[in-house]
C-alpha positions as CSV (number, residue, x, y, z in Angstrom):
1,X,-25.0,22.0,-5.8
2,X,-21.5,21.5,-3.7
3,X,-19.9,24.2,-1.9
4,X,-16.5,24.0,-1.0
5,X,-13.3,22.8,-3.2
6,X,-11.5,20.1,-4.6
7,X,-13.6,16.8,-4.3
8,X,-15.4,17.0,-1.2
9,X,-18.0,19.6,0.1
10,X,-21.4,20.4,1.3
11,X,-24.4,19.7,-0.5
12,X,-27.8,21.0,0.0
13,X,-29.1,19.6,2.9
14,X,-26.2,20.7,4.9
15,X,-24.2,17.3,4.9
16,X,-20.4,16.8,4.1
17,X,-20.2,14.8,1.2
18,X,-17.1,13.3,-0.8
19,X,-18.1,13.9,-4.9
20,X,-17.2,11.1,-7.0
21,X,-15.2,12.8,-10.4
22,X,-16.9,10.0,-12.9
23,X,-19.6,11.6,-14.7
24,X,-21.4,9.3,-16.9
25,X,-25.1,8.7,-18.8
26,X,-26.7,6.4,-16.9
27,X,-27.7,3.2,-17.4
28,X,-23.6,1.1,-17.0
29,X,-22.9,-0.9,-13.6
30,X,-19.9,0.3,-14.4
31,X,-19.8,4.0,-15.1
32,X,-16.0,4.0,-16.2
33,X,-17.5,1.8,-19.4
34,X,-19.4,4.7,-20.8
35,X,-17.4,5.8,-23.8
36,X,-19.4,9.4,-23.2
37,X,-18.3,9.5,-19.7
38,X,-16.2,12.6,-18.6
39,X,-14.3,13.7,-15.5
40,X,-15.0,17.1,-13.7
41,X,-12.7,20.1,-15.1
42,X,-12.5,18.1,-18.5
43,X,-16.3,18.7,-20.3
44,X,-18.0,19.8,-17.5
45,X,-16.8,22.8,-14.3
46,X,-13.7,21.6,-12.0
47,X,-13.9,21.6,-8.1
48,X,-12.0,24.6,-8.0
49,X,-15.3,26.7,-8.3
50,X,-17.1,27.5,-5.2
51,X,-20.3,25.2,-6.3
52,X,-20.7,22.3,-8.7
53,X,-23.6,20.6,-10.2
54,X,-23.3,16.7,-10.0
55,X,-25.9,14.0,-10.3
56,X,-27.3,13.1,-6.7
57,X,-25.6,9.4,-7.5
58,X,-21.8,11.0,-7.6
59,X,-22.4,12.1,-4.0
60,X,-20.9,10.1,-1.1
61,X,-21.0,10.8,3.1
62,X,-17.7,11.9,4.2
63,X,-16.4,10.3,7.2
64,X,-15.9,12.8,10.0
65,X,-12.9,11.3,10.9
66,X,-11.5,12.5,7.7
67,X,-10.2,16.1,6.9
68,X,-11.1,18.4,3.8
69,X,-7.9,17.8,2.9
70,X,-7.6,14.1,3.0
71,X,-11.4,13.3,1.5
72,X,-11.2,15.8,-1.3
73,X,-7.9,13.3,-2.2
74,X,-10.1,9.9,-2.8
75,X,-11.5,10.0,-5.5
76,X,-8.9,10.8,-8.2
77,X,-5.5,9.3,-7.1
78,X,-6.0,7.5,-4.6
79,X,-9.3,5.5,-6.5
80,X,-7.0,5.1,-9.3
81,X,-4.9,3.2,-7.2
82,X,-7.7,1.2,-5.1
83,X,-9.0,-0.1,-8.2
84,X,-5.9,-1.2,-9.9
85,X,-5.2,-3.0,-7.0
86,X,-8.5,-4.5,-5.3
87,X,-10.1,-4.9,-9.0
88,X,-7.6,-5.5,-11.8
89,X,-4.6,-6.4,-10.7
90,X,-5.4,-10.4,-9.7
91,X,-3.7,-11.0,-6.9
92,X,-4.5,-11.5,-3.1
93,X,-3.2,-11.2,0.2
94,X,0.2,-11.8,0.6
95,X,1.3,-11.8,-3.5
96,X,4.0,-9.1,-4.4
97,X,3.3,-5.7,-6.4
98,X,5.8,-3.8,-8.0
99,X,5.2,0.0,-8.1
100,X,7.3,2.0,-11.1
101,X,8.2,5.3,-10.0
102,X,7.7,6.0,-6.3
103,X,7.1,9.5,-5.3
104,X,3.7,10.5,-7.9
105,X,0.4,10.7,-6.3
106,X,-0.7,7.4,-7.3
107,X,2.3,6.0,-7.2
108,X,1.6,6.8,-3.1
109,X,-1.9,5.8,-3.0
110,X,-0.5,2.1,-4.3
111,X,1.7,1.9,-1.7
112,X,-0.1,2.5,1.4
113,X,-3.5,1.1,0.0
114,X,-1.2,-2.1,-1.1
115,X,0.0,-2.9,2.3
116,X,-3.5,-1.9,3.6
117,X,-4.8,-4.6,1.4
118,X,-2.0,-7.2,2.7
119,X,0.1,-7.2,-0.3
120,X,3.7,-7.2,-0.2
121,X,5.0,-3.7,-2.0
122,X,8.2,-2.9,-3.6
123,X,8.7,0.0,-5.4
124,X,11.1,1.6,-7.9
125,X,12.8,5.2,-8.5
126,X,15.9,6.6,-9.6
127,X,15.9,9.2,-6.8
128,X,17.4,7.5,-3.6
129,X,15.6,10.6,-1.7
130,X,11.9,9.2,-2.9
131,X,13.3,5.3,-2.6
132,X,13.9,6.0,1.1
133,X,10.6,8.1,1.4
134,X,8.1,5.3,0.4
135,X,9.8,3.0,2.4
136,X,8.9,5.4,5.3
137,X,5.1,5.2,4.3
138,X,5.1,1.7,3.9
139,X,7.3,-0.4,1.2
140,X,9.0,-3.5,2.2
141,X,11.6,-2.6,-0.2
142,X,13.2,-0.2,-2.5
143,X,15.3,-0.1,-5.8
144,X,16.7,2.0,-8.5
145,X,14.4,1.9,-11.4
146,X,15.4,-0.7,-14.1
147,X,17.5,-3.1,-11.0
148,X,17.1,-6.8,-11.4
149,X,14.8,-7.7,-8.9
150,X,15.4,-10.5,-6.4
151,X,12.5,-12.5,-7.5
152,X,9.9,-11.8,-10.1
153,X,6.6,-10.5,-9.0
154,X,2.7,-11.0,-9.8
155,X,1.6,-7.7,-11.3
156,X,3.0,-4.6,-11.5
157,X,1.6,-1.2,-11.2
158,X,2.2,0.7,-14.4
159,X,2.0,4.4,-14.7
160,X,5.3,5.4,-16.3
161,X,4.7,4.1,-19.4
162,X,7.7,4.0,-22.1
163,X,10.6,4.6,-19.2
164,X,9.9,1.1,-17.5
165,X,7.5,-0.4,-19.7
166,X,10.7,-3.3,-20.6
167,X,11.4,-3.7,-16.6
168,X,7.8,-4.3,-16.4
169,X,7.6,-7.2,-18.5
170,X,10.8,-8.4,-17.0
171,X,10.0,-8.1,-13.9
172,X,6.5,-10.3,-14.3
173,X,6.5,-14.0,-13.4
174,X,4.9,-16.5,-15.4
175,X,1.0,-15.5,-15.9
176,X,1.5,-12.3,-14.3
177,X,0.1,-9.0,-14.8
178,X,0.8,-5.5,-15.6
179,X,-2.2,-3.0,-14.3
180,X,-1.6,0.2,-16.5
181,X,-3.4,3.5,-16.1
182,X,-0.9,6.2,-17.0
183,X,2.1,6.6,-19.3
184,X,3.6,9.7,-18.7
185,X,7.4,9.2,-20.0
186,X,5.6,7.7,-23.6
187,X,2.4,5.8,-24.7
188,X,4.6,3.6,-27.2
189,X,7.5,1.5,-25.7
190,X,8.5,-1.6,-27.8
191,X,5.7,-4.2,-26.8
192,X,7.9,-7.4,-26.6
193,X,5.7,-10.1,-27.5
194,X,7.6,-12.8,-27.7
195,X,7.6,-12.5,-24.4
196,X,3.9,-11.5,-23.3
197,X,2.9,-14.7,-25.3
198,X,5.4,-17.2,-24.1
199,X,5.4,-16.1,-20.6
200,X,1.6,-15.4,-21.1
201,X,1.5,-12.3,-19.2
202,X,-1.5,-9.8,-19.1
203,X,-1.8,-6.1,-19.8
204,X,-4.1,-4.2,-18.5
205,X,-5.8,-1.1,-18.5
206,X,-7.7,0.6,-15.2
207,X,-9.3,4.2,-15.3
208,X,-10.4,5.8,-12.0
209,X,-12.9,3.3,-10.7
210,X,-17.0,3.5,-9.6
211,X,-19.0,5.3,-7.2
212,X,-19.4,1.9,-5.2
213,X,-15.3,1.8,-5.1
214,X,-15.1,4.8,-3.9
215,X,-17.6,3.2,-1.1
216,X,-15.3,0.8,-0.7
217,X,-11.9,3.1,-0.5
218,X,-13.8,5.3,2.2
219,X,-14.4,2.9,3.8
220,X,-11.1,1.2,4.5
């Protein structure tokens, strides 16, 4: 059982543990695989009740020197983003991501985890408001969604969907990638594939991430 709320808490012994949001079988290295897997609050009781039931495995130390606040925001969002970066995305230190739509939780998580990781970050909004805000928290540059870019980039961070999707593929150098894990302007943009196959460009998909990339995030 967990006492407290969101995605961190208590568990029985007494010690303050983050809860990974992943529930699955059994049985996959990679628990994201499981076609029967479910997040909390979709089959099984949110974190908004006062205890929780989770398999021991889903249970991970917090780090003191993290708030409620700022644990319970791991392992939705900001995993998301860890593991479209550190695990799909291809790319290493010092290779460019592009980031539609600044200002959305993920969309956050990419940005400060991407510089954390040593990537160079630019970002894309319509709102010059947001475009200033995530260069506060980290982006080395900022531009109006759709803008010609001033070189192409290798992989960009998809969770738009239909509204970029074409600046996406545009913006993709030879052999680059697009990591997607949300579409929330459309799930069905034109695919363009005269271009993915003469510019041999990869798509993507990423959903949340494991219990041992959640280790990881808390860790860094």
């Amino acid at each position: 059982m967990i006492l407290g709320c969101d995605a961190a808490g208590v568990d029985p012994d007494g010690n303050e543990v983050i809860v990974h949001g992943v529930i699955a079988e059994g049985g996959f290295a990679d628990e994201t695989m499981d076609t029967r897997r479910s997040l909390l609050s979709e089959r099984y009781q949110g974190t908004f009740a006062e205890r929780v039931a989770v398999p021991r495995r889903n249970l991970l130390p917090k780090p003191a020197s993290l708030t409620w606040e700022q644990a319970a925001c791991l392992p939705t969002a900001w995993l998301t983003a860890y593991r479209m970066i550190a695990v799909k995305s291809d790319t290493a230190p010092g290779d460019t991501l592009l980031v539609q739509g600044a200002g959305g939780g993920v969309a956050t998580a990419l940005i400060v985890l991407g510089k954390a990781l040593g990537r160079r970050v630019w970002v894309t909004s319509r709102d010059p408001g947001k475009r200033e805000w995530a260069l506060s928290i980290g982006a080395d540059a900022a531009f109006e969604t759709g803008a010609r870019l001033p070189e192409r980039v290798d992989a960009v961070m998809e969770t738009v969907g239909e509204a970029t999707w074409s600046h996406s593929l545009k913006a993709l150098r030879p052999g680059g990638r697009i990591v997607i894990s949300g579409a929330t302007s459309g799930a069905n943009p034109p695919a363009d594939l005269n271009r993915v196959f003469f510019l041999q460009l990869s798509i993507v998909g990423s959903t949340m991430g494991t219990v041992g990339e959640l280790a990881e995030l808390t860790a860094l």
